[in-house]
C-alpha positions as CSV (number, residue, x, y, z in Angstrom):
1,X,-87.5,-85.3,-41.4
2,X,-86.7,-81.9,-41.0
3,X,-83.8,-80.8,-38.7
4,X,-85.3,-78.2,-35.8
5,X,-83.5,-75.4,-35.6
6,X,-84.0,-72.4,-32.6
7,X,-82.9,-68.8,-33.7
8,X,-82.9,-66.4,-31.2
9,X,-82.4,-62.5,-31.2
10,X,-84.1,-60.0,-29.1
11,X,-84.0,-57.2,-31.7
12,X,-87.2,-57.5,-34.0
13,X,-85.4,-55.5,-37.0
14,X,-82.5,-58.3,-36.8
15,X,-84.9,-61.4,-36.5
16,X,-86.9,-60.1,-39.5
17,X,-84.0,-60.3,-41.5
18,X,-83.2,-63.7,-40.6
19,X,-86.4,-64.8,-41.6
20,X,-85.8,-62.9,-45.0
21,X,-83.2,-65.5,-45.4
22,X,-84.9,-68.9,-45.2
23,X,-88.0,-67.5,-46.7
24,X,-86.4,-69.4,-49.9
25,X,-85.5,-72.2,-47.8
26,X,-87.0,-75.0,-46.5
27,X,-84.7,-77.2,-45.4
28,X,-85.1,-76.5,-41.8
29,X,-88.5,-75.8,-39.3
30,X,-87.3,-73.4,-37.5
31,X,-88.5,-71.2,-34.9
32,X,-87.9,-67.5,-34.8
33,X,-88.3,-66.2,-30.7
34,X,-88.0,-62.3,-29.7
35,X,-87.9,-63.1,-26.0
36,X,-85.2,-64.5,-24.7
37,X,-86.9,-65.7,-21.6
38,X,-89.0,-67.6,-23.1
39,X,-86.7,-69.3,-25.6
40,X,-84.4,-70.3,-22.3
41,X,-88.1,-72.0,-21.3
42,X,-88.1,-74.1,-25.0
43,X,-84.8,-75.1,-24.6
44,X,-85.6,-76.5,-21.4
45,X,-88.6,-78.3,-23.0
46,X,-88.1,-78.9,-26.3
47,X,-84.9,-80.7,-28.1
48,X,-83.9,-78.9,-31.5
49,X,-81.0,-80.0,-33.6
50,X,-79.5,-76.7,-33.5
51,X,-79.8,-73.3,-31.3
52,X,-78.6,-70.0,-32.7
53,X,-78.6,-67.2,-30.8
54,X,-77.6,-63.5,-30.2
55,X,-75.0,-63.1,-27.6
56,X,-76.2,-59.0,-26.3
57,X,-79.4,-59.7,-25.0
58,X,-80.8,-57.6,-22.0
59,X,-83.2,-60.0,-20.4
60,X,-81.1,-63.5,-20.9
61,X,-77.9,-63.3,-23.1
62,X,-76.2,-65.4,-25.6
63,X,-73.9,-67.1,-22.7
64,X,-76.7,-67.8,-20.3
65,X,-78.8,-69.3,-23.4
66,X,-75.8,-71.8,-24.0
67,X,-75.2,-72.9,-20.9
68,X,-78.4,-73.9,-20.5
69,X,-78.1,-75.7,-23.8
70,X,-75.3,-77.6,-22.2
71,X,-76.8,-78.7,-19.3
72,X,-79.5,-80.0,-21.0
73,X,-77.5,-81.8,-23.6
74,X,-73.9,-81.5,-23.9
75,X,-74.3,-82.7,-27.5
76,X,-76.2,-79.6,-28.2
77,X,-74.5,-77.5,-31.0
78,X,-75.1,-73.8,-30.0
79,X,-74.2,-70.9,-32.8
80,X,-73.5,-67.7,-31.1
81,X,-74.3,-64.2,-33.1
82,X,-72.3,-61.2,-32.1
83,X,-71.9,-57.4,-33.7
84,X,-69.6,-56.6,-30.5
85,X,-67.1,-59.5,-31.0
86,X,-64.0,-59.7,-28.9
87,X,-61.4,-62.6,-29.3
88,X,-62.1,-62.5,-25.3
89,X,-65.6,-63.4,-25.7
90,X,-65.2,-66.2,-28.2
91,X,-62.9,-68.0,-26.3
92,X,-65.3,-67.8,-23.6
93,X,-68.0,-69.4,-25.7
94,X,-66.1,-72.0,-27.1
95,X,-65.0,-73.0,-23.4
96,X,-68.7,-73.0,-22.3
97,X,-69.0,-75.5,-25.3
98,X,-70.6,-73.1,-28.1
99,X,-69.7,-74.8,-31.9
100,X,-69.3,-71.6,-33.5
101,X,-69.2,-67.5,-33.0
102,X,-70.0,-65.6,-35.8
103,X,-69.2,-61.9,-36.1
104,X,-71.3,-59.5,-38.3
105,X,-71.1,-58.7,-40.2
106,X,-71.5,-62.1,-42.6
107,X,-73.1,-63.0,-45.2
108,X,-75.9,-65.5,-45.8
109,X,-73.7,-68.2,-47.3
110,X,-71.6,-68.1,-44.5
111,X,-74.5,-68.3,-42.2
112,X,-76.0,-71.4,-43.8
113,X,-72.4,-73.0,-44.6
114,X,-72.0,-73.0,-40.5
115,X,-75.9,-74.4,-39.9
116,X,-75.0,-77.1,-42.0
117,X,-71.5,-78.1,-40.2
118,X,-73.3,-77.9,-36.7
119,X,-76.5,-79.7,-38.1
120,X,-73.5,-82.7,-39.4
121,X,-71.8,-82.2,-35.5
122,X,-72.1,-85.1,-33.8
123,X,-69.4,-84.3,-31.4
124,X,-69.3,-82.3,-28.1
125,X,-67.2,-79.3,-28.1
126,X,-66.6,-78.9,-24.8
127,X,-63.3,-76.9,-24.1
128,X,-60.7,-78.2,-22.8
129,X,-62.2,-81.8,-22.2
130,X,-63.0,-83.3,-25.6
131,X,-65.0,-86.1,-26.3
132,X,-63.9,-89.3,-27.5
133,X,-65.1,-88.6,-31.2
134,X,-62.6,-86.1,-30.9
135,X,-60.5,-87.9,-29.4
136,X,-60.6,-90.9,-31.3
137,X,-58.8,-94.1,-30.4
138,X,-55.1,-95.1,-29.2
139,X,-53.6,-98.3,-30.0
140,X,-49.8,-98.1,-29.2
141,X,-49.4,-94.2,-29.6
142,X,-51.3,-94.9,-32.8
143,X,-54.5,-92.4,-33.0
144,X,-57.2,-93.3,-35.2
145,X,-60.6,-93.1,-35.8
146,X,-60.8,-93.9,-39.7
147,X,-61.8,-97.3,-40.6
148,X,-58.5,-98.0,-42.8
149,X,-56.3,-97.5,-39.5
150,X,-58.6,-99.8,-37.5
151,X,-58.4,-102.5,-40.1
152,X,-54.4,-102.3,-39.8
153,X,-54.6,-102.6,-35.8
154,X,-57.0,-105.4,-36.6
155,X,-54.4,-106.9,-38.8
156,X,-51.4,-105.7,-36.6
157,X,-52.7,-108.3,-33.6
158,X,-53.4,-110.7,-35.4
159,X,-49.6,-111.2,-37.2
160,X,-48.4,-109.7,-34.0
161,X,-47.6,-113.0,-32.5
162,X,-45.7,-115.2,-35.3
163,X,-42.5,-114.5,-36.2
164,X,-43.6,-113.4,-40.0
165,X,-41.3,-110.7,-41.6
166,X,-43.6,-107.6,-42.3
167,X,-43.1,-105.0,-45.5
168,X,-44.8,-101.9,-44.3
169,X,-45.2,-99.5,-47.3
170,X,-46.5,-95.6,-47.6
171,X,-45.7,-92.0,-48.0
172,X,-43.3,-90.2,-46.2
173,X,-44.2,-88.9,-42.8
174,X,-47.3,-91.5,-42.4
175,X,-46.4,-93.2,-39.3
176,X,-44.6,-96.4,-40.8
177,X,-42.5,-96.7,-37.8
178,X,-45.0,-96.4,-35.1
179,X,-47.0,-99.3,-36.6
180,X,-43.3,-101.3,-36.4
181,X,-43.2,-100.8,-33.0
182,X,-46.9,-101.8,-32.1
183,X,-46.1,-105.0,-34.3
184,X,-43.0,-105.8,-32.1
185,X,-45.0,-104.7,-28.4
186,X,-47.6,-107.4,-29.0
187,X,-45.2,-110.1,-30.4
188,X,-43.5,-112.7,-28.8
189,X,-40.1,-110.3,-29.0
190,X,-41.4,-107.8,-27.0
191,X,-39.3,-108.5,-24.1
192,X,-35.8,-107.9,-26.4
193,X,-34.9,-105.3,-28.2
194,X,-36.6,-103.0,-31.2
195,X,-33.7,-101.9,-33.3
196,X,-34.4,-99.4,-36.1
197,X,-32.2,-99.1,-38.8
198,X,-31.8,-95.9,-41.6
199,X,-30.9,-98.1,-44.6
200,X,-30.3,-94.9,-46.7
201,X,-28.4,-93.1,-43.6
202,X,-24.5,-94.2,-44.2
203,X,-22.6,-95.2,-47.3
204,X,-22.4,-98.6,-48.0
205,X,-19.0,-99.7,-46.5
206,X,-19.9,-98.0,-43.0
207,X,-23.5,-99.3,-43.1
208,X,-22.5,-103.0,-43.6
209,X,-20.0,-102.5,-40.5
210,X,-23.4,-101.2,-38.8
211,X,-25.0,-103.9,-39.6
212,X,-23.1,-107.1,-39.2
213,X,-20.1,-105.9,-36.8
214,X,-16.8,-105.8,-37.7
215,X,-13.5,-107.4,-36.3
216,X,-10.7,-105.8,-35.1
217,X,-7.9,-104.7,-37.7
218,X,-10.6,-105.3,-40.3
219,X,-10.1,-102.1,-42.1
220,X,-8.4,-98.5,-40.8
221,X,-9.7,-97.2,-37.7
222,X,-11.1,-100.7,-37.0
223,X,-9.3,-100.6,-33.5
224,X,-11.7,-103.1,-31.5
225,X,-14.4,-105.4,-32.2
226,X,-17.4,-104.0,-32.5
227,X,-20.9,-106.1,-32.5
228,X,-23.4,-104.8,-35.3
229,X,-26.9,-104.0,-35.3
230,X,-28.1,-107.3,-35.6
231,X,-26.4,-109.0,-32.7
232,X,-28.1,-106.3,-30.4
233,X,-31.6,-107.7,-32.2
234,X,-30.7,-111.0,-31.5
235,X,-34.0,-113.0,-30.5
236,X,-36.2,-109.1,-31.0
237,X,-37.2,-107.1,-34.4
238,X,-34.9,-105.7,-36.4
239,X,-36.6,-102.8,-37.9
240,X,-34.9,-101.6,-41.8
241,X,-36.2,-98.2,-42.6
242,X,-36.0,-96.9,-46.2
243,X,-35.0,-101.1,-47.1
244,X,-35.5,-99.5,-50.8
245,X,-32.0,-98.0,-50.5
246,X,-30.1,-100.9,-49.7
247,X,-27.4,-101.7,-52.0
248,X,-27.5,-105.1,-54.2
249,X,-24.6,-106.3,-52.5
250,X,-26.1,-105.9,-48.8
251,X,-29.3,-107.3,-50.3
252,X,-27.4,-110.5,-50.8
253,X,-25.7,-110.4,-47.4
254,X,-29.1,-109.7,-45.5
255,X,-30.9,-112.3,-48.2
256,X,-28.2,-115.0,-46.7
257,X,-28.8,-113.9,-42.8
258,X,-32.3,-114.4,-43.5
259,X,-32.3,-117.7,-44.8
260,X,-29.4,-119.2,-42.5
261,X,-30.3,-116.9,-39.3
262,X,-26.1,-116.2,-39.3
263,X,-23.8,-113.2,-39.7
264,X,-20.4,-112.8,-40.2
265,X,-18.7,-109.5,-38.9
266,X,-17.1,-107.8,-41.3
267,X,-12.7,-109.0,-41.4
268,X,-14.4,-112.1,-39.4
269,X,-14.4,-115.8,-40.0
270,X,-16.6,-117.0,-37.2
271,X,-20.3,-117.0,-38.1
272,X,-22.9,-115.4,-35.2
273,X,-26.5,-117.3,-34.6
274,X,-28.9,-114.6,-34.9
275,X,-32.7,-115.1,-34.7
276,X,-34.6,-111.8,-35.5
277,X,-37.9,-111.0,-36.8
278,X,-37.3,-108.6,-39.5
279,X,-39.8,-105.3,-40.1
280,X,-39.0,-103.4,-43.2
281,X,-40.6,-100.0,-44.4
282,X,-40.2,-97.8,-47.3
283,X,-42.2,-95.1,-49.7
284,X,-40.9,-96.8,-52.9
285,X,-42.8,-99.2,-55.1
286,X,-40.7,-102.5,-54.3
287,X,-42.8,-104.0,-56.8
288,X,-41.7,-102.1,-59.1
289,X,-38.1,-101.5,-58.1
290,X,-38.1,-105.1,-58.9
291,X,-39.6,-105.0,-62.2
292,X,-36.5,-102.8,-62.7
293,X,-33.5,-105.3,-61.6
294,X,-33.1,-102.6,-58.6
295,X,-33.8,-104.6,-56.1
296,X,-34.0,-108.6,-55.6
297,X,-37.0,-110.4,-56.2
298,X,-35.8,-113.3,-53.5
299,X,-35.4,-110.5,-51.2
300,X,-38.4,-108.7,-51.5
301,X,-40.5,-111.8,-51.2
302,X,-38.5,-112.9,-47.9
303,X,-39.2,-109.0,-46.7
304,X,-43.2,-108.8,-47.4
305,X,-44.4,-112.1,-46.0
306,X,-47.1,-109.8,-44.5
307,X,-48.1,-106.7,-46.3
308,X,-49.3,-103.7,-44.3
309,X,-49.9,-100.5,-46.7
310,X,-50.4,-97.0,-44.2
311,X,-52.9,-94.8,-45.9
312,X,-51.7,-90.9,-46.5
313,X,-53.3,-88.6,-44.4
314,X,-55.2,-87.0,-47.1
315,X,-57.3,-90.7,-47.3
316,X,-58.3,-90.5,-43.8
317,X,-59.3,-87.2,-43.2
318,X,-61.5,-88.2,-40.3
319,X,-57.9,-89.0,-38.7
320,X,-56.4,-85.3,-39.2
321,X,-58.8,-83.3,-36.3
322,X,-58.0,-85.9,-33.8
323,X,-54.2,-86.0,-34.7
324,X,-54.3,-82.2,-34.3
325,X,-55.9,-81.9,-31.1
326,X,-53.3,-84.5,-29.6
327,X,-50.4,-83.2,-30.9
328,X,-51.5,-79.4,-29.9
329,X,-52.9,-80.9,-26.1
330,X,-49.3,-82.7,-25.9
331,X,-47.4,-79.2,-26.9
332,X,-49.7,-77.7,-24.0
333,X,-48.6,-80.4,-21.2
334,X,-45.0,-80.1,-22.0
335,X,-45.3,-76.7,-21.2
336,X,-47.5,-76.7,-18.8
337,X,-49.8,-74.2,-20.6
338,X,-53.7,-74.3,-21.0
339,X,-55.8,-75.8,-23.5
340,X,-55.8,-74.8,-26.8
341,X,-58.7,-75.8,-29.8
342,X,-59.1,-75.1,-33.1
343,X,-61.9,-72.6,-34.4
344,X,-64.2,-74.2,-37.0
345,X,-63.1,-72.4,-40.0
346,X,-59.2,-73.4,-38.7
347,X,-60.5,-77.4,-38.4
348,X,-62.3,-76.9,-42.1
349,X,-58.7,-75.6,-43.3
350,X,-56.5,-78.5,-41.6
351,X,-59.2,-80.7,-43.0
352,X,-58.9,-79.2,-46.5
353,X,-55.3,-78.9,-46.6
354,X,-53.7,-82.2,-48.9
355,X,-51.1,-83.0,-46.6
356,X,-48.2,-84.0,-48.8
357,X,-45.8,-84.8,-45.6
358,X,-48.5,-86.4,-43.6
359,X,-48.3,-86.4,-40.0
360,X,-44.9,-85.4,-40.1
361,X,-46.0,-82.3,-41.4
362,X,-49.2,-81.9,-39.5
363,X,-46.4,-81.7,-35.9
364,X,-44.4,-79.4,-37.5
365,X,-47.0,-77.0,-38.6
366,X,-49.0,-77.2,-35.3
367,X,-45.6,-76.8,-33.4
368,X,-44.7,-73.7,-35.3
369,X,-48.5,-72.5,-34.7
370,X,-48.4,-73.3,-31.3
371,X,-45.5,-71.0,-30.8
372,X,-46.2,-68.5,-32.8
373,X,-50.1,-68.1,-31.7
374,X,-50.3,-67.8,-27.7
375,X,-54.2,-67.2,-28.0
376,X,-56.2,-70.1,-26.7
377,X,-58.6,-70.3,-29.0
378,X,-56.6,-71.1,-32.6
379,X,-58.3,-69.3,-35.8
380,X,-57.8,-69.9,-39.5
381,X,-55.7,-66.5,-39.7
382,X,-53.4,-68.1,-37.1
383,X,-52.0,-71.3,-39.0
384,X,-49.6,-70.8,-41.3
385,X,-49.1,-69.2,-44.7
386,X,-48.8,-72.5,-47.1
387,X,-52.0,-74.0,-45.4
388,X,-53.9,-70.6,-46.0
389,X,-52.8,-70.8,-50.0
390,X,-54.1,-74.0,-50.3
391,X,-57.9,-73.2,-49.8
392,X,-58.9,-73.0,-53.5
393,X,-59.0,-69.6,-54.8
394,X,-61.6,-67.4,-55.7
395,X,-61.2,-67.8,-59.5
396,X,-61.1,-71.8,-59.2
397,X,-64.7,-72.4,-59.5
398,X,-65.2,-70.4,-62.7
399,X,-62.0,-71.3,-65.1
400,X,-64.3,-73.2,-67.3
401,X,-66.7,-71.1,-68.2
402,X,-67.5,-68.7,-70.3
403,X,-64.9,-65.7,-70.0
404,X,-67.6,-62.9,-69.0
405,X,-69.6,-65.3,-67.1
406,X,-66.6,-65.8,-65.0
407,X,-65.3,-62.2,-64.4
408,X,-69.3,-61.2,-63.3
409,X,-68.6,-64.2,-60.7
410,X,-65.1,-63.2,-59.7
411,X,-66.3,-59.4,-59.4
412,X,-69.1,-60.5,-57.4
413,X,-66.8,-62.0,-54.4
414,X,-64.6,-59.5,-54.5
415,X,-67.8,-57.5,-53.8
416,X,-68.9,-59.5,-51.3
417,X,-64.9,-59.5,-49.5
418,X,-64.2,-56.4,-49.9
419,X,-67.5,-55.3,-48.0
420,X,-67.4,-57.4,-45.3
421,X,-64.2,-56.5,-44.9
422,X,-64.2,-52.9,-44.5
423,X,-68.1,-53.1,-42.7
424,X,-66.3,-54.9,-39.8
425,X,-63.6,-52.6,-40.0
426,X,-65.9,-49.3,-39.5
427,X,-68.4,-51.3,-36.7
428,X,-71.2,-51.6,-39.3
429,X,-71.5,-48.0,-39.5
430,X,-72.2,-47.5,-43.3
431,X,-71.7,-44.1,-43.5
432,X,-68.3,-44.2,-42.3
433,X,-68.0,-47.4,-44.6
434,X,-68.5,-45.3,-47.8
435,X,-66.6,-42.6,-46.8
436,X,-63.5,-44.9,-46.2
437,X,-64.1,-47.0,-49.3
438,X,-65.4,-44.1,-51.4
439,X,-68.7,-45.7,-52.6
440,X,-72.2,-44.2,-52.8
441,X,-74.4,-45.4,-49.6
442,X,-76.7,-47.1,-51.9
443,X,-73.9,-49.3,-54.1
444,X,-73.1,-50.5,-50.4
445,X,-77.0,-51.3,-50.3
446,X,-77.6,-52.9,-53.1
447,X,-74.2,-55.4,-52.4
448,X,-75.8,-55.7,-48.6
449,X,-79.2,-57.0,-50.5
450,X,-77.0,-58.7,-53.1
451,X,-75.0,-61.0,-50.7
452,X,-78.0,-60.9,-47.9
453,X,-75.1,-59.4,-45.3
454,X,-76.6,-59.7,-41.6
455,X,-74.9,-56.3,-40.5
456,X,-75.3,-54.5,-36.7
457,X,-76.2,-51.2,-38.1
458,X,-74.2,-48.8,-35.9
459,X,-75.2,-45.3,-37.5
């Protein structure tokens, strides 16, 4: 079935050129209405998949048309159209709940690129309050929405209770720690302590002090006892981050405290009962390190009696909008500061974006953004440099093909750039467009009919 779409704009020379557009397209019925009365009237009696409208309208405008969109249905994706764009008035629309606000002028492609994300919107975007497909689910500071995170939480309560050693393995930055922690909440050593250990942190000599305690006089500067990590985990989880690192002679030592549930302190004779439930995490292949005589095969299959492999980031992108919008809503609480959201072309480019340092690197890019952009209402111009490369560039479609095949194409959005560019730059006025750009009024035509560019003609 086709989707229903409304497009309304009470200027008959701008409507006719919409029409122009999907004259070639028939994807969509869509209905094309002049007065803006009566397309407040449809909307109140009718239910379309999508409303597009004009914002500078003299009988209803663009704001009153959304709102009562929204009251209607606050599912209701509402495009707004503007050739008098402020950053004052987007943010206003996107508060009131509109999906997107383009400014002319734009072209056709970007037109039809935004129809199509608010056609596949199933969420409302509401401003501040976001809906829970936004924002998604929380098990134990864990936020999730993709089905490979659900599956581990699924997993995580059920081993949660027995006193099986875990191996939790993935990238860098994907949240290994935080499912260790939800492991240990639900387990039966929740009421004791969650130690977490660095294993690659401190040489070897002053790790194995950490670790097992030493006595005192049991090498220089040993001037007391001290108890080690493990005594403090007595009867909780002892978490060993990075357990890749671990030396093979504190493999052997923590293979031994495994199997006899006893430690010795380091200079000590007197061996400690300690009953732990061990957690380990790393980014290695252990596998593999195996494989290589780099780490103990006994070991690793005492360590990974349960198996939990975290997904990167870049696997679950339906994870990345809701990570974002908590971690920028938590930057705006511990401030005290008001809501802040994400523009659609700045969620296409988080989404986009590969994420080599997972969400380790999506905090640290939406902290710097966050204090670097005080504006409410966060645009793709506004996140930062490396994000902005990544967006593929304009020659990346068109390497394989024939050589003047592909310049015609890469001349043809420059064209398109470059004109949209400077058209915004001179409010649409094309006389002072070719007088600034020095091009003939009817080269800037023909791109205009080339690209189909919806322009305000200010002349």
């Amino acid at each position: 079935m086709k989707k229903e779409i409304l497009f309304i704009d009470d200027e008959i020379e701008m409507l006719e050129s919409y029409k122009k557009l999907f004259v070639a397209n028939d994807n969509y019925r869509i209905k094309f209405v002049e007065n803006s009365i009566k397309a407040k009237s449809l909307i109140e009696e009718n239910n379309y998949d999508l409303i597009i409208t004009d914002l500078k309208m003299e009988e209803v405008d663009g704001m009153e048309i959304l709102r009562t969109s929204k009251q209607k249905n606050k599912e209701q994706p509402v495009i707004i159209i503007s050739g008098y764009a402020t950053v004052e008035a987007s943010v206003e629309a996107m508060k009131e709940g509109a999906f997107d606000f383009l400014e002319k002028p734009f072209s056709s492609k970007k037109l039809f690129k935004c129809i199509e994300r608010g056609l596949n919107c199933k969420t409302n975007y509401n401003f501040p309050n976001k809906s829970k497909e936004i924002i998604g689910d929380n098990f134990e500071g864990i936020l999730y929405k993709s089905e490979a995170i659900s599956n581990i939480i699924e997993l995580i309560k059920k081993i949660a209770p027995s006193n099986m050693n875990v191996l939790i393995t993935g990238e860098s930055g994907t949240g290994k720690e935080l499912v260790a922690r939800a492991i240990h909440r639900h387990s039966n050593y929740n009421e004791n302590n969650f130690i977490p250990v660095n294993c690659g942190a401190l040489p070897e000599n002053l790790f194995e002090s950490e670790l097992f305690g030493h006595e005192k006089g049991a090498f220089t500067g040993a001037v007391k006892t001290k108890h080690g990590l493990l005594e403090f985990a007595n009867n909780g989880t002892f978490f060993l981050d990075e357990v890749a690192e671990l030396t093979q002679s504190l493999q052997v030592k923590l293979l031994r405290m495994i199997e006899d549930k006893k430690i010795r302190r380091v200079g000590g004779e007197k061996e400690i009962q300690v009953d732990v439930r061990i957690i380990s995490a790393t980014n290695k292949n252990l596998e593999k390190a195996v494989t290589e005589n780099l780490f103990r095969e006994d070991l690793f299959y005492r360590l990974s009696t349960i198996q939990i492999i975290v997904p990167p980031l870049r696997e679950r992108k339906v994870d990345i909008l809701i990570l974002a919008n908590n971690i920028m809503d938590n930057f705006c609480k511990k401030d005290d500061a008001p809501s802040r959201r994400f523009s659609p072309e700045a969620e296409e480019i988080l989404l986009e974006y590969p994420w080599p340092g997972n969400v380790r690197e999506l905090q640290n890019v939406l902290g710097r953004t966050y204090y670097l952009c005080s504006k409410e209402l966060i645009e793709s111009k506004d996140l930062p440099l490396p994000l902005l490369k990544n967006n593929r560039g304009i020659y990346d479609d068109y390497l394989e093909l024939k050589y003047k095949v592909a310049k015609n194409k890469v001349i043809e959005v420059f064209e398109e750039k470059y004109l949209l560019y400077n058209l915004k730059n001179n409010d649409g006025n094309i006389t002072k467009t070719a007088k600034k750009c020095g091009m003939d009024r009817k080269t800037i035509h023909r791109i205009l009919k080339l690209f189909n560019i919806i322009y305000k003609n200010n002349e």
